[in-house]
Every structure is written in structure tokens, then in C-alpha cells.
VMD Tcl script that draws the C-alpha trace (Angstrom):
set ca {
  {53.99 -20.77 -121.13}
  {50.25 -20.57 -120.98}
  {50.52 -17.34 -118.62}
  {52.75 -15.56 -121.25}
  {50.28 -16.24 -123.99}
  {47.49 -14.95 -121.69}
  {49.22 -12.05 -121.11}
  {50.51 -11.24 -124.78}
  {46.95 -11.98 -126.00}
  {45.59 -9.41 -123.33}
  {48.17 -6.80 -124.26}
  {47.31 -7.03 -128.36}
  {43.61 -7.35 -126.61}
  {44.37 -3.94 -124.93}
  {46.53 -2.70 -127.50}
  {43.32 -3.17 -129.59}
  {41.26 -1.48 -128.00}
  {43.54 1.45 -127.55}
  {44.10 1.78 -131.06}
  {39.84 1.57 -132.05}
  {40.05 4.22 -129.47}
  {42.35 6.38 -131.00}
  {40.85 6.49 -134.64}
  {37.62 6.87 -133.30}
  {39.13 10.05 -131.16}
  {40.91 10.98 -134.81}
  {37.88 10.76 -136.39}
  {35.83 12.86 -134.35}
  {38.55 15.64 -134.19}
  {38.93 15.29 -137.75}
  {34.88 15.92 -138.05}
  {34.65 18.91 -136.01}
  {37.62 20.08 -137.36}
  {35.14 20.23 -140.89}
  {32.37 21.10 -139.08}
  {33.37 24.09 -137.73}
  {34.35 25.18 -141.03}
  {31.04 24.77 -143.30}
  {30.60 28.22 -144.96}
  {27.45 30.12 -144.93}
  {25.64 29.60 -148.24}
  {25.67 32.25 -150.68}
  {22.41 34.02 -150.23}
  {22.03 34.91 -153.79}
  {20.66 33.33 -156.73}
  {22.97 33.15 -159.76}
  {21.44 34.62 -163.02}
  {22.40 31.15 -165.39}
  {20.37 29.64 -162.72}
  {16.96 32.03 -163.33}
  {17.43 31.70 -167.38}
  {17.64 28.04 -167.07}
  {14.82 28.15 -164.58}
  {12.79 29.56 -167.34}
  {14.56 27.27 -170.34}
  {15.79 24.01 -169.00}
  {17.17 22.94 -172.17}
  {19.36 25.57 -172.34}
  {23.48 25.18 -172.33}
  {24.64 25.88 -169.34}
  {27.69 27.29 -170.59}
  {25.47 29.53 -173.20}
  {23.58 30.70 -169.62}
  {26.17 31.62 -167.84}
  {27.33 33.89 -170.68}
  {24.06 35.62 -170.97}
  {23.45 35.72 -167.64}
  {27.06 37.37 -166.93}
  {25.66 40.14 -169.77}
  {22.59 40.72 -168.52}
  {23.45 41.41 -165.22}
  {26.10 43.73 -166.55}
  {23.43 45.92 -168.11}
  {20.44 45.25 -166.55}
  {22.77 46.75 -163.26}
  {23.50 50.10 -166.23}
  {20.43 50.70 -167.23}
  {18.65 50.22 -163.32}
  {16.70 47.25 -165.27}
  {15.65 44.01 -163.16}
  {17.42 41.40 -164.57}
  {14.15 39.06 -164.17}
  {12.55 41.33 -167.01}
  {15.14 41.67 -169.33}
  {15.33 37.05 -168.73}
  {11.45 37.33 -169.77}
  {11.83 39.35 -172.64}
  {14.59 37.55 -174.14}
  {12.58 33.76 -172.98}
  {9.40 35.57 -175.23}
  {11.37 36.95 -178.09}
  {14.24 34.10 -179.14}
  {13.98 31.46 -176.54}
  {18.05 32.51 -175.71}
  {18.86 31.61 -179.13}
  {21.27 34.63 -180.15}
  {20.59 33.68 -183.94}
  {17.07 33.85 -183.84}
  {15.92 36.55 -186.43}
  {12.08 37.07 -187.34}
  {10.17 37.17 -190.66}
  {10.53 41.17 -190.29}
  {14.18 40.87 -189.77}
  {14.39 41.49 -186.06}
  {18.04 40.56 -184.89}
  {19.34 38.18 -182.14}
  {18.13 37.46 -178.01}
  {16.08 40.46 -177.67}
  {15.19 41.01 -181.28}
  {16.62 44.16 -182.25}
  {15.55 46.14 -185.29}
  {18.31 47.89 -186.53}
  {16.43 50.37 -188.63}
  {14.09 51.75 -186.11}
  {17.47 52.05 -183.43}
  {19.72 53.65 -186.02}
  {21.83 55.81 -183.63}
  {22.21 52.92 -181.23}
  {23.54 50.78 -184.42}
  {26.04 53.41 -185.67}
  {29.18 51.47 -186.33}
  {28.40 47.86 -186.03}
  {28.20 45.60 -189.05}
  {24.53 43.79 -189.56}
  {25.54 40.58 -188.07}
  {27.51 42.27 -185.13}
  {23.88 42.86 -183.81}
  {23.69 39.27 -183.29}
  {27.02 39.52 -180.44}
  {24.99 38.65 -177.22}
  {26.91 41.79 -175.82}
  {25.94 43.88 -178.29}
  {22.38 42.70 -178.65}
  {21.54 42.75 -174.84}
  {23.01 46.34 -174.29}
  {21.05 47.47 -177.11}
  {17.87 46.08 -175.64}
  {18.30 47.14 -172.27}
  {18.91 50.58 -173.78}
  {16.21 50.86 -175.60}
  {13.98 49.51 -172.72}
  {14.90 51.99 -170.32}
  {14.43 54.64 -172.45}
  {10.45 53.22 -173.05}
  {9.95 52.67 -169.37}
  {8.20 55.51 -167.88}
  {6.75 54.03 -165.07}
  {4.64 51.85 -166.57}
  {5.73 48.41 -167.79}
  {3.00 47.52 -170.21}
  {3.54 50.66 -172.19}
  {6.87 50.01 -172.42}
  {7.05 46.30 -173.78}
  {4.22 47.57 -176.01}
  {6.58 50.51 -177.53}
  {9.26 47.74 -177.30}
  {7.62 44.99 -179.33}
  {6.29 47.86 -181.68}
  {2.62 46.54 -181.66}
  {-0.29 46.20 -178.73}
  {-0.04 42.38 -178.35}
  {-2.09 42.02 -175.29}
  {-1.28 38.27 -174.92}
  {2.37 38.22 -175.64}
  {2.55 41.27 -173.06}
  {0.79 39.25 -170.39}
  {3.39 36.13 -171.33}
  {6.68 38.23 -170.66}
  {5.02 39.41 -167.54}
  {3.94 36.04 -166.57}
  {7.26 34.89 -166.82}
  {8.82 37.73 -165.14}
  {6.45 36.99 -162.03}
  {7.19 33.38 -162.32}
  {11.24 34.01 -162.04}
  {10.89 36.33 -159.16}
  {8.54 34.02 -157.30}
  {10.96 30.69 -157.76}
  {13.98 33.17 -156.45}
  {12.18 33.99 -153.62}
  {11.79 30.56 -152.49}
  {14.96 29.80 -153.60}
  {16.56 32.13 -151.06}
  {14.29 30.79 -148.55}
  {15.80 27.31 -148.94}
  {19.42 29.13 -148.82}
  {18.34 30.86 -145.20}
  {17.05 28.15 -143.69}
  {19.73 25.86 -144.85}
  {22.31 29.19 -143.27}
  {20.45 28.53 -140.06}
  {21.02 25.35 -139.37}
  {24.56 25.78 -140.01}
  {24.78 28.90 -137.82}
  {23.18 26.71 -135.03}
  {26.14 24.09 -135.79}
  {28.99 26.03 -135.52}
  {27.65 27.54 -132.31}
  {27.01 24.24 -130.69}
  {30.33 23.46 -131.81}
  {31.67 26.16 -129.65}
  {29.76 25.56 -127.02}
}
mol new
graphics top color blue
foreach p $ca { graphics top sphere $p radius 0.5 }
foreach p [lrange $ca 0 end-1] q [lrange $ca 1 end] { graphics top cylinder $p $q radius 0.2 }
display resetview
């Protein structure tokens, strides 16, 4: 009697063991399996992400819908998207109700009198459509910028304002620098993963 309940306690013993082997086995397989499938990164920076780099307080919802604009027209008008982020950051903080004391409309404030071709057929409050008011302003921009990017906020802004000039430019520098390092991180980060897979296959 002893002997049989020797040898059933070594077979559940080994039975055990074989099992704690197996799941171990499973989940090794299982982790390789995963492993070998980690896609790369995306080595781009999504506009929301630059506007609420710049305004943190911003809805994220609200950024990705003006972020999905401007990279619809800065991309027409052969604007960087960074500078058309700064203007709008300078002019209405991304509020697309903003309007000033000399009735300058919406994100990019847009005077509708001085732009009346580029108005004809929208209704004064249809300036304040973040479509609308970003295409307007990217139009207008490209038609100031003549190779020089000062003269062309000043025409823009309709005054010399030397510091709010240097602010939007500031800010512009600022976004381009952060998405620089920002890709960096996303490279390094594709690396590593690169040198994963391969030891994977190895």
C-alpha cells in the first residue's frame, strides 16, 4: 500500500512538473509570438499633438479638428503647419470665437473687410467655421510671403508689432524644436525594436 502511494504521489509529482513545464513553454511561445509582431512606431508627429504642445489646456477633441484643417491647407497653400499653429496660438489662443476690439474674426483673426474677395458668399459669422477661417488665413498668408517671414506676419497682422512678431516666431521655433526631439524618441524607440525582431529571428 505504501509503494502505491509512493508511486501515485511521484506520478502527480511528475505530472506536476510536466504541466509547470508546459505553461511555461506556452508562455514563452505565446511571448515571441507578440514579440515578433511589435510594429515600428509611426515616425511622425501628429498635428493635435504640436497645438496642444503649444496650449495644454486645449480639448483634445477641438485639436484634432484644427489640426486635421490645418494640415489640409497648410499642405495647399505650401505653408508649414508649425507657422500657421503659431499664428493661430498668438492671435485667439485656438479659440474659434475669439473676435478683437477691431472686429477681427475667429482662430486666425480674419478681417473680412480688408479680404473682401476671399469673403464673397459667406455670411459674417460663417467666418468663424474653423474651415473657413483657417483656409482664409493660410490664403492670405501665402499670398504675403515673399520670402521673407517678418514682412509677411507684419502685412498679416496689418501693423509693425516688433514684439508680437518675435512671439509667433518664438513659438514657431519652439514647435519645430520639441518635434524634432520628438522624432528622436520615436527612432530610437524603432531601433530597439528593429534589434528585437532580428534577435528574434536569429
Amino acid at each position: 500500500m505504501k509503494t502505491n502511494k509512493i508511486t501515485r504521489t511521484s506520478t502527480y509529482f511528475i505530472l506536476s512538473l510536466i504541466l509547470l513545464l508546459l505553461f511555461f513553454m506556452l508562455v514563452f511561445l505565446v511571448t515571441i509570438w507578440l514579440l515578433e509582431r511589435i510594429p515600428l512606431l509611426q515616425e511622425q508627429i501628429d498635428i493635435s499633438k504640436e497645438i496642444e504642445y503649444v496650449h495644454n489646456k486645449i480639448d483634445p477633441i477641438l485639436s484634432k479638428e484644427i489640426g486635421k484643417i490645418i494640415k489640409k491647407y497648410s499642405l495647399h497653400y505650401s505653408l508649414p503647419p508649425e507657422l500657421i499653429i503659431a499664428i493661430i496660438n498668438t492671435e485667439s489662443t485656438f479659440n474659434p470665437s475669439a473676435t478683437s476690439k477691431k472686429g477681427a474674426k475667429g482662430l486666425m483673426q480674419i478681417f473680412s473687410s480688408a479680404h473682401p474677395k476671399k469673403v464673397k458668399g459667406l455670411k459674417d459669422n460663417e467666418l468663424y467655421y474653423i474651415d473657413n477661417n483657417i483656409r482664409i488665413g493660410c490664403w492670405i498668408f501665402s499670398e504675403y510671403y515673399k520670402g521673407n517671414v517678418e514682412k509677411a506676419l507684419t502685412r498679416y497682422l496689418g501693423e509693425n508689432n516688433d514684439r508680437y512678431i518675435r512671439r509667433i516666431l518664438k513659438t514657431f521655433a519652439d514647435i519645430v524644436i520639441w518635434k524634432t526631439r520628438e522624432l528622436k524618441k520615436i527612432q530610437i524607440k524603432n531601433e530597439r525594436i528593429k534589434r528585437i525582431n532580428a534577435n528574434l529571428h536569429l
